[in-house]
N, C-alpha and C positions, 0 to 999 in steps of 0.2 A: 651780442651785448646781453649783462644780464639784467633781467628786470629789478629793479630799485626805486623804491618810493622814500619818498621824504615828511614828516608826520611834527607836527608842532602844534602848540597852546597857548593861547593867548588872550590877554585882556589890556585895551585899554593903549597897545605898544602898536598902532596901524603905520608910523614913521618906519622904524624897522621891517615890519608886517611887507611892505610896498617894494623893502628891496631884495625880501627873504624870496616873496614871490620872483622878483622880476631873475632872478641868479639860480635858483632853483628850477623854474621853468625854460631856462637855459641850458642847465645841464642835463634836465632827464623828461621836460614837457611837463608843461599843465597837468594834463590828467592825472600825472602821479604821485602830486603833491596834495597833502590829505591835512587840514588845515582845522583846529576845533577853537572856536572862539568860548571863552567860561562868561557864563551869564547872561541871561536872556536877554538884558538892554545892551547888549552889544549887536552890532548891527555887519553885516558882513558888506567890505566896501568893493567898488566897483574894479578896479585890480585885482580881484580875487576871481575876476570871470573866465571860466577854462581850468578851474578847480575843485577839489571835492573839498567843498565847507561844509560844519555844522556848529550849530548856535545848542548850546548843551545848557542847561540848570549852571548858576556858580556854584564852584567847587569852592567848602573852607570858607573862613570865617579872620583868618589869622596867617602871618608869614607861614607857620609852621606844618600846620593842617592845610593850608592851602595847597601845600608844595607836594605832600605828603599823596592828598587825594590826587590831585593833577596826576604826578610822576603814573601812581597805579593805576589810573583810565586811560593814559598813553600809553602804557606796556600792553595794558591792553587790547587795545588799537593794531599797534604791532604786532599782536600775537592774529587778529584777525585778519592782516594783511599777508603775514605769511599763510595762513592758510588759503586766500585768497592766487597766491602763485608767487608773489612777490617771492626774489631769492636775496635782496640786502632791503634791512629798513634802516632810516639816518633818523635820526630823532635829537631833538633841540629845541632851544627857544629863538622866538624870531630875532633877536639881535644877532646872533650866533652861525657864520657862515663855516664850510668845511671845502677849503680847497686843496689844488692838490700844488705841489711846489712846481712852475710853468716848465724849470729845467728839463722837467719829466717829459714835454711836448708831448702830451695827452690831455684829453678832459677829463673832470673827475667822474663821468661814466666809463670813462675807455678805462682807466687807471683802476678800480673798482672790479671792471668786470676783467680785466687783464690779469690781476695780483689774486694769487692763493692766500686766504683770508680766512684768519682764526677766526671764532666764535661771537668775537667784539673788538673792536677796535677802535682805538685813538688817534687823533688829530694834537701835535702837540699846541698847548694854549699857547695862545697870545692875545693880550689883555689888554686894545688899544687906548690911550690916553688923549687930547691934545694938548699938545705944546705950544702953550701959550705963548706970546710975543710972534709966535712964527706960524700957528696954522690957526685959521679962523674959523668961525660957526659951520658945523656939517650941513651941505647940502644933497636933497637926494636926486638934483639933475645931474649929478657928478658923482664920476665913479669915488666909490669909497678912499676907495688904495690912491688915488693922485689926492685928496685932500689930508689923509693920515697915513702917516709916515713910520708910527712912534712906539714902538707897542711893550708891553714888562711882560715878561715868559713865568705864566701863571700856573702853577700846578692845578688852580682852581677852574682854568678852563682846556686843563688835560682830561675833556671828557668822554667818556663810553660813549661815544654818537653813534657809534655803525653797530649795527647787528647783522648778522648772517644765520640765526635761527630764533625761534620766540625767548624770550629773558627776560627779565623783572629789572628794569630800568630802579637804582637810587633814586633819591630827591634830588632835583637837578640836573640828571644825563650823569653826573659827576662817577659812578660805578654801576656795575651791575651787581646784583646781588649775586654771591655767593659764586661769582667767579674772580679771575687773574686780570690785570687788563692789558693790553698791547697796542704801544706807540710805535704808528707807522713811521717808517723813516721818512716818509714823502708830504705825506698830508700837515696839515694846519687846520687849526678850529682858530678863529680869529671871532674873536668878543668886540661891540664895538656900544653896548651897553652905559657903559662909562668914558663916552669920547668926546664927548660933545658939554660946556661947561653950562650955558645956558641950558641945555635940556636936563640938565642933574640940577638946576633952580627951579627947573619949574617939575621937577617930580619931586621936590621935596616938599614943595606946594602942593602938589593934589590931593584933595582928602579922599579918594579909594585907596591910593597906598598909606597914607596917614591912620587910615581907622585900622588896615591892616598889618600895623606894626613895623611898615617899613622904613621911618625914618633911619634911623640909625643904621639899616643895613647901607642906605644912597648914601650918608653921610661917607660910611668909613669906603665906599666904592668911591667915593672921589679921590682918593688917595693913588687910583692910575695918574691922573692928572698932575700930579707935583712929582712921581717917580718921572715921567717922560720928559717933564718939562728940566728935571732942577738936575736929573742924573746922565753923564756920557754915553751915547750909546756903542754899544761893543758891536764889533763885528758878527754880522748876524750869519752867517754858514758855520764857522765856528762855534761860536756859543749858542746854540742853537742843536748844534751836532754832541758839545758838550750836556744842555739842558737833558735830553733825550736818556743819553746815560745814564745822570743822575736818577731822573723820574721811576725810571725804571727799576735802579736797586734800591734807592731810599722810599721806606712806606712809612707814613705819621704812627704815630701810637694808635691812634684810635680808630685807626681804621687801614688793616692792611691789603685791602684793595682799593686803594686813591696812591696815587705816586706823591712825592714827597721833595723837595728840593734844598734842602738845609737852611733855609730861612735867606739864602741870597735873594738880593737884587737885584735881576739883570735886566737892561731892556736894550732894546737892537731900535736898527732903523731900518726897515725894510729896503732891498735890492730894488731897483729899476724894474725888473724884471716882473716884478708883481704889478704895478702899476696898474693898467686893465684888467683883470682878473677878475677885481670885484668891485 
């Protein structure tokens, strides 16, 4: 098996935080999960025990410089863990899990350390939603995947997660700089961010994200919630197999290392088959 560490940032997100740990420590153990909390009144919670935490100075002032300084003390990080032996680092935010498709009957260590693997790699997004009338408030004594079902195939969380040598992570995992990026055919980055209706009311109430300019970005992220809810979901091995293609040759104007999806809408309903996973 090769050695892989998994490395994330956070403030303020310990609901997420609780099941990043509990999925991560399942795939590759505690020890190898390298956890930095931004800002000294953040307090590191009892879940976190059997990992490497640290409580660092707050990074930024602003959505933009936040992300900004964040992104480049996690590359960072990365770059000292591979020197440390690490031969993959995954890097993300705690909402943000990376599995692997279960058909594969492997774990995403066995899958990982099994697959010859470019320089970074992708997980294609999916950007869960709930759907209203049919699935109700998240809970985290229950597995993810049997409460949400629902997900819109997000180019925005088509992100750079894996590395396989030191890189300068963009803002948000979203690209590396100055390289190509590669969707595995197997993996999934599943966002779950924006899934929950009550918890996107009560982040748009919190005044840390409020003084840091984030309303508007939760406002227009509640918009997974009306794609899952209000549109048919397509058959998810197909469109899914098709998303992949697309990502791959369409790049936005503005940036031709991020994949690109023509401005469609699609969103799937997950297989049975994910169910436990996560």
């Amino acid at each position: 098996m090769k050695k892989i560490a998994v490395i994330t940032m956070v403030r303020n997100d310990l609901f997420f935080l609780e099941k990043w740990v509990d999925y991560y420590s399942r795939q590759f153990g505690a020890e190898n999960l390298y956890i930095f909390f931004d800002g000294k009144d953040q307090e590191v919670p009892e879940f976190c025990r059997g990992c490497n935490c640290t409580v660092v100075d707050k990074i930024g002032t602003n959505v933009v410089n936040s992300d900004k300084g964040r992104i480049r003390f996690v590359s960072q990080q990365a770059k000292r863990l591979f020197e440390q032996g690490y031969e993959i680092v995954i890097g993300g935010d705690a909402d943000e899990y990376l599995v692997v498709d279960p058909a594969e009957g492997k774990t995403l260590a066995e899958y990982l350390s099994d697959s010859k693997l470019p320089k970074t790699i992708s997980g294609l997004g999916l950007d869960f939603g709930q759907r209203l009338g049919e699935e109700t408030d998240l809970k985290l004594t229950d597995p993810f995947l049997s409460q949400r079902r629902y997900a819109r195939i997000g180019t925005r969380y088509t992100k750079a997660t894996v590395l396989t040598t030191p890189l300068e992570w963009g803002s948000g995992f979203h690209r590396v700089e100055g390289r190509n990026f590669h969707i595995d055919p197997h993996l999934y980055l599943l966002h779950f961010g924006y899934s929950d209706l009550r918890m996107i009311q009560g982040r748009i109430r919190d005044n840390d994200r409020l003084k840091q300019g984030w309303k508007h970005h939760i406002e227009k992220r509640r918009k997974t919630i009306d794609y899952v809810t209000m549109l048919e979901p397509r058959d998810f091995d197909r469109t899914t197999k098709m998303a992949r293609k697309i990502e791959r040759l369409v790049r936005p104007p503005y940036a031709w290392n991020k994949p690109g999806l023509l401005g469609l809408k699609l969103t799937v309903k997950l297989p049975e088959r994910f169910e436990n996973v996560l």
